[in-house]
N, C-alpha and C positions, 0 to 999 in steps of 0.2 A: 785612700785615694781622694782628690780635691774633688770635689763636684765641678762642671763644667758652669759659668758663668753665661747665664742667658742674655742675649741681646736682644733688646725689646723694641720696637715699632708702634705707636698711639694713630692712627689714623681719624680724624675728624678732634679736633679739642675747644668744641664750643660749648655745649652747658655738662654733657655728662665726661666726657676726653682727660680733661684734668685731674678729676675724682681716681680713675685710671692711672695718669703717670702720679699724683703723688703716693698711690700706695706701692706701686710695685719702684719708685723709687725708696721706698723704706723695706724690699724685701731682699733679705739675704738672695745671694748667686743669682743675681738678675741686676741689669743695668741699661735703664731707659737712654735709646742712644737718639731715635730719632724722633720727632712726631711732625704730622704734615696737615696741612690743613687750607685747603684754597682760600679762607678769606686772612689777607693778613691782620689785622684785625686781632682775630683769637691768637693769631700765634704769635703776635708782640707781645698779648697779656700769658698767655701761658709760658711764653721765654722769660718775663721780666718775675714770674712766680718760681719757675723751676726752670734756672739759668744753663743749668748742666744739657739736656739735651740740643742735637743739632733741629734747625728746623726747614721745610721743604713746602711749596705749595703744591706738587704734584707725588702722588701717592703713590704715584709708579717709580717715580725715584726711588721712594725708601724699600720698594720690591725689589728694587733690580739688584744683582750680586749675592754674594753670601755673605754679609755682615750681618743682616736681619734675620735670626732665629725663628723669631716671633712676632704677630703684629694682633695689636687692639682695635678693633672696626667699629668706633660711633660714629658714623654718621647716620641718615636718614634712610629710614627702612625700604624706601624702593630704589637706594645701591646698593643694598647690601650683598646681593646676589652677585653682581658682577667684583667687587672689592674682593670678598671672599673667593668668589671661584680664581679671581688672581694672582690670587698670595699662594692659596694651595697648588695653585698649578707651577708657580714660582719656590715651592719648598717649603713654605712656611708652616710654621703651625700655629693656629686662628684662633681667639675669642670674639666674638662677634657680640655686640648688644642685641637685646633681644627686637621684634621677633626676627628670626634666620632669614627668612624669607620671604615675599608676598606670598608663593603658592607651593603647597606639597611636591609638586614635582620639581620646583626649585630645590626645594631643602632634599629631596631624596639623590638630587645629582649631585649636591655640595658632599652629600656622605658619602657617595661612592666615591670620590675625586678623593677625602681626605683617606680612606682606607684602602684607597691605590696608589696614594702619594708616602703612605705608613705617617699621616700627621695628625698632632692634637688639633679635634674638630668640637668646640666647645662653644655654648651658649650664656650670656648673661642673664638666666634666668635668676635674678640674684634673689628670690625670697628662698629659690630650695636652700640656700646657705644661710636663711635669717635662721637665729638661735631659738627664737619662741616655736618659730614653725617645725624643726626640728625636734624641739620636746614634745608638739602636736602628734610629729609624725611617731614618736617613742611611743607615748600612750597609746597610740590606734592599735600597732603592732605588739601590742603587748594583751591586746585583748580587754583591756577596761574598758571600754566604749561599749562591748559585744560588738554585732553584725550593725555595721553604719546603713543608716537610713536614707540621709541626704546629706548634703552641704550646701553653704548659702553662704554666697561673699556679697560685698557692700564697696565698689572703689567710687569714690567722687571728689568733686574737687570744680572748682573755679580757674579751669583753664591747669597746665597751658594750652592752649588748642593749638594741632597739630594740622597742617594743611595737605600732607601726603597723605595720611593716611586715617581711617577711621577710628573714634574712640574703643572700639573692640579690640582692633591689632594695636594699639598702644596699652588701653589697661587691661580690659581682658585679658589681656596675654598673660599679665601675671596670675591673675587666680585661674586658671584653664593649666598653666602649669601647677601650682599646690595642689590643686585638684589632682592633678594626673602621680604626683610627687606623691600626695598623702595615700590615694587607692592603690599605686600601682601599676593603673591602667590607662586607655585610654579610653575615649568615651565611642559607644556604637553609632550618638544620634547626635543630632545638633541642631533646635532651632531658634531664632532669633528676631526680636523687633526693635523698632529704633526708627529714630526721625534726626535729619538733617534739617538743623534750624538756620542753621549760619551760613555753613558753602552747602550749594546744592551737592549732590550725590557722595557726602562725606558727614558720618552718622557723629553727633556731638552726645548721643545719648542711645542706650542697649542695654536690654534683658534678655539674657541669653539662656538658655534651657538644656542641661546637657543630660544624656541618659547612656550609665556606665553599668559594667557587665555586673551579674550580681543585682539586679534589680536598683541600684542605687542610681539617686537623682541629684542634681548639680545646679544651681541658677548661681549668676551673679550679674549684680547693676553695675554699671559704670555710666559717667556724667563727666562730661565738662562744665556742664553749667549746673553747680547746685552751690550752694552757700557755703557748706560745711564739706571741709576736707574728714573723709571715714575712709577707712584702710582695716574692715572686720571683716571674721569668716567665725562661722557656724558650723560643728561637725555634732551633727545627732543621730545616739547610735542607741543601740536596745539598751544597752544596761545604764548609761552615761552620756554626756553631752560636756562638750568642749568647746568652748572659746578664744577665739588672739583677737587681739586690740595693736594694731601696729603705731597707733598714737598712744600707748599706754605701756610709759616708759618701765616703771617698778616692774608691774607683773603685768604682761602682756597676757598670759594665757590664763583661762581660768576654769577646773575641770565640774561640774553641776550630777552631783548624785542624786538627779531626777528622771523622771522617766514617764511612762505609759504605757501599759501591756492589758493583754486579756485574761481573764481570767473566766474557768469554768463552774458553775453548778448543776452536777447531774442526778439532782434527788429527787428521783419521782416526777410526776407529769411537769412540772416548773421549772423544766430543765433551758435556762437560759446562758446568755454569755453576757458576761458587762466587764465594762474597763473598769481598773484599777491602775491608780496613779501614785506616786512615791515622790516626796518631795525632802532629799536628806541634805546633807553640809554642803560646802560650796569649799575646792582646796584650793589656794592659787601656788603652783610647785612653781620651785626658784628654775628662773631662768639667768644663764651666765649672758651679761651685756654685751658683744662684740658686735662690730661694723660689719655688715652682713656684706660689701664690695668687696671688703679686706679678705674677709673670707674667701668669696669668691676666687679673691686673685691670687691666694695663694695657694689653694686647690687647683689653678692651671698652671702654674710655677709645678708644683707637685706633679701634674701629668705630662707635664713636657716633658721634668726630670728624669719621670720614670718611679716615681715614688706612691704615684695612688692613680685608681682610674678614674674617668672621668664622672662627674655626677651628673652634668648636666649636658648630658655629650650631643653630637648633628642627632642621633636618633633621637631621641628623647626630645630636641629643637623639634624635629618634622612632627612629629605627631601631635605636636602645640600649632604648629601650623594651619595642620589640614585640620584642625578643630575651628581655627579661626575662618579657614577659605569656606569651611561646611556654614560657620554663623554669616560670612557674607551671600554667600547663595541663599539661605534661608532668608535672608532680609532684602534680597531681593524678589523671592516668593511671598513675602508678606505672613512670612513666621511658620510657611511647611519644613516641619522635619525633614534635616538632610542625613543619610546615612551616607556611613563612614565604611 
């Protein structure tokens, strides 16, 4: 029997929107029919790039009726809430850019609404689908690392600076998901500092501090203002220590057979303990190169189908959320731990 032909919906097509209809305009049984986008502007340039779609400046157009299957939500992260709750309420089934929402009880009512609607409720967390992070996530689960000690990510960059929203819910959001991706989990604790250089009460700069079940502990920097664009995470575990380099095309990951432990001497009165450290090869395992969006898009292509479940599903979104609303309460305490 034919697969049914998905009809797809892009909502917002100004820097990241396009990236979105040209792949799923390359995806078997799916067919980008509309995309909408209030400033005409983008949607001359994104007609005159990909001519086939019709295009709309109000986004309730492309909701209404039963032609739209599905719809793609880039715009800016404080609509996101209401965009989404409108499609789902209207039938649709939703990939949403990340983050879901401003606040956990946002993204907890988006889930409910997509699993009383019975629709795919999914997030652009797009590094769970990056290929390096993925052979990251192989190794952990496979027990080379041993019991992970911590992780430590590194995002920065020179802009672009965002005016809705804080550098935490923009980058952070991505390593606070690998984090949650690689452990499993979500984190107990959460706290956080940072300074607003540029617009007042909107942070250009955070060190965030997460504490996950299992004794394991979590930092990551994020910057608008630093010189050099890094895009690195750190995973150090008893046995083994792992690397990704996301500007580090060949081999992004790199596994380190070093380490640090204790070791005992119980002979007679001189019974002491001293560390012992181990310093062995350095492997870099092949990683296969795919476009980590692509991926993305065709794992929601996949979950509409009916063909695989969701990876990056509303739940999996909320609980990336309320890690970020927990680092904005912290920074607004001036770096007190918030539980979760």
């Amino acid at each position: 029997m034919k697969e049914k032909e998905i009809s797809l919906g892009v909502i917002g097509v100004g820097h990241w929107g396009p990236n979105h209809v040209r792949n799923f305009i390359g995806l078997p049984n799916c067919r980008v029919a509309v995309v909408a986008d209030s400033n005409k502007e983008a949607l001359a340039r994104v007609s005159k790039q990909f001519p086939g779609p019709k295009t709309v400046q109000d986004y309730k157009k492309l909701l209404a009726g039963d032609a739209i299957d599905a719809v793609v939500v880039c715009t800016p992260t404080s609509t996101h809430y209401k965009i989404v709750r409108g499609a789902l309420a209207a039938g649709k089934h939703v990939l949403c850019e990340k983050p879901l929402s401003e606040t956990g009880a946002q993204a907890k009512d988006l889930v409910r609404l997509a699993k009383a609607k019975k629709r795919v409720l999914m997030v652009g967390h797009v590094f769970v689908f990056n290929p390096g992070l993925l052979k990251v996530k192989e190794i952990i689960d496979s027990g080379e690392t041993g019991k992970i000690y911590y992780l430590s990510a590194v995002r920065t960059n020179l802009g672009p600076i965002r005016t809705d929203i804080n550098v935490a819910y923009d980058l952070a959001s991505h390593d606070i998901s690998i984090f949650n991706f690689l452990l499993g989990k979500t984190p107990l604790s959460v706290s956080a500092s940072g300074m607003a250089f540029l617009q007042p009460g909107i942070e250009d700069v955070t060190f965030i501090s997460l504490r996950y079940p299992g004794d394991v502990i979590a930092s990551v920097q994020t910057s608008w203002l630093n010189p050099k664009k890094v895009r690195q995470l750190t995973v150090v575990g008893s046995r083994k220590m792992v690397t990704w380099d996301d500007l580090e095309l060949v081999n992004p990951v790199a596994i380190y057979d070093r380490g640090a432990g204790l070791t005992g001497d119980y002979r007679g009165y001189g019974e002491f303990l001293r560390i012992a450290t181990w310093d062995g090869e350095v492997r870099l395992p092949k990683v296969s190169p795919e476009e980590p969006l692509k991926v993305q898009d065709r794992a929601f292509l996949d979950a509409v189908l009916g063909r695989a479940p969701v990876r990056s599903s509303g739940e999996f979104a909320a609980g990336v959320v309320e890690a970020l609303e927990a680092a904005r309460k912290s920074l607004r305490r001036r770096g007190a731990p918030v539980e979760l």
